[in-house]
C-alpha positions as CSV (number, residue, x, y, z in Angstrom):
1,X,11.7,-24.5,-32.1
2,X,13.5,-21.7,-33.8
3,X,16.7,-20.1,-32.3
4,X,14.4,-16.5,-31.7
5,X,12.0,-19.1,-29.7
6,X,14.9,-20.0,-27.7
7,X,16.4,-16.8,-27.2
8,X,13.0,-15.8,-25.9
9,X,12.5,-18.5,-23.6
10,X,15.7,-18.2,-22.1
11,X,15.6,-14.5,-21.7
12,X,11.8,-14.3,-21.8
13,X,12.5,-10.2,-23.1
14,X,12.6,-8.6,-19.7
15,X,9.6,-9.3,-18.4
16,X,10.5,-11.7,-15.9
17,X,12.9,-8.5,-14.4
18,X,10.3,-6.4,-14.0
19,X,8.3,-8.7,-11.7
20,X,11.7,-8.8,-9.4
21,X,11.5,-5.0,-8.7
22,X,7.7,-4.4,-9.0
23,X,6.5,-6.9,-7.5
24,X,7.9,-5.9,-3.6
25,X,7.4,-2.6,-4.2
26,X,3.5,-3.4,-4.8
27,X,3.8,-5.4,-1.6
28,X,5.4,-2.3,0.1
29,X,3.1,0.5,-1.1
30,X,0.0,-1.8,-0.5
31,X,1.7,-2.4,3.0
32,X,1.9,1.5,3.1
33,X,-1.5,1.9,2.5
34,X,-3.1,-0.3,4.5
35,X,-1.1,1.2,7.4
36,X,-2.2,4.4,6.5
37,X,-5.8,3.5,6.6
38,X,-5.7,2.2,10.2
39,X,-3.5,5.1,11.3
40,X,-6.0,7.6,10.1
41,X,-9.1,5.9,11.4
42,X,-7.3,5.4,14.9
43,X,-6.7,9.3,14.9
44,X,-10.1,9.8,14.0
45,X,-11.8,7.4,16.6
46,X,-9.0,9.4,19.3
47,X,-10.4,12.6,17.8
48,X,-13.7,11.5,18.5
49,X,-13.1,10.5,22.2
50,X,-10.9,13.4,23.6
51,X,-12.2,16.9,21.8
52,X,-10.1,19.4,23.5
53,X,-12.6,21.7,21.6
54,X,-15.9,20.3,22.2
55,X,-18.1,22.4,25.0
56,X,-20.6,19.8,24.8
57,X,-24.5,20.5,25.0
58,X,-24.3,20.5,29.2
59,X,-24.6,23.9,30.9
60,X,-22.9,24.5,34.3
């Protein structure tokens, strides 16, 4: 092994860095966005339900 194969080994250029910050926030925002999804389909399912708006087709 040369002394640049060492050098690179030991520091391995940066790399290894950049997983320690990216990888949580990948886990956060996927976190973020899975939460989303479920918050917006709950909404819509509530929407659904209870339509403050809706008349309806029955006739009093």
């Amino acid at each position: 092994m040369t002394a640049s194969n060492i050098a690179l080994l030991a520091h391995q250029g940066g790399w290894d860095e950049i997983l320690l910050v990216a990888g949580p926030i990948v886990v956060i925002v996927g976190l973020l966005v899975i939460v989303k999804k479920r918050l917006d389909r709950s909404v819509a399912l509530r929407n659904r339900q209870v339509d403050p708006l809706d008349q309806g087709t029955e006739g009093d």
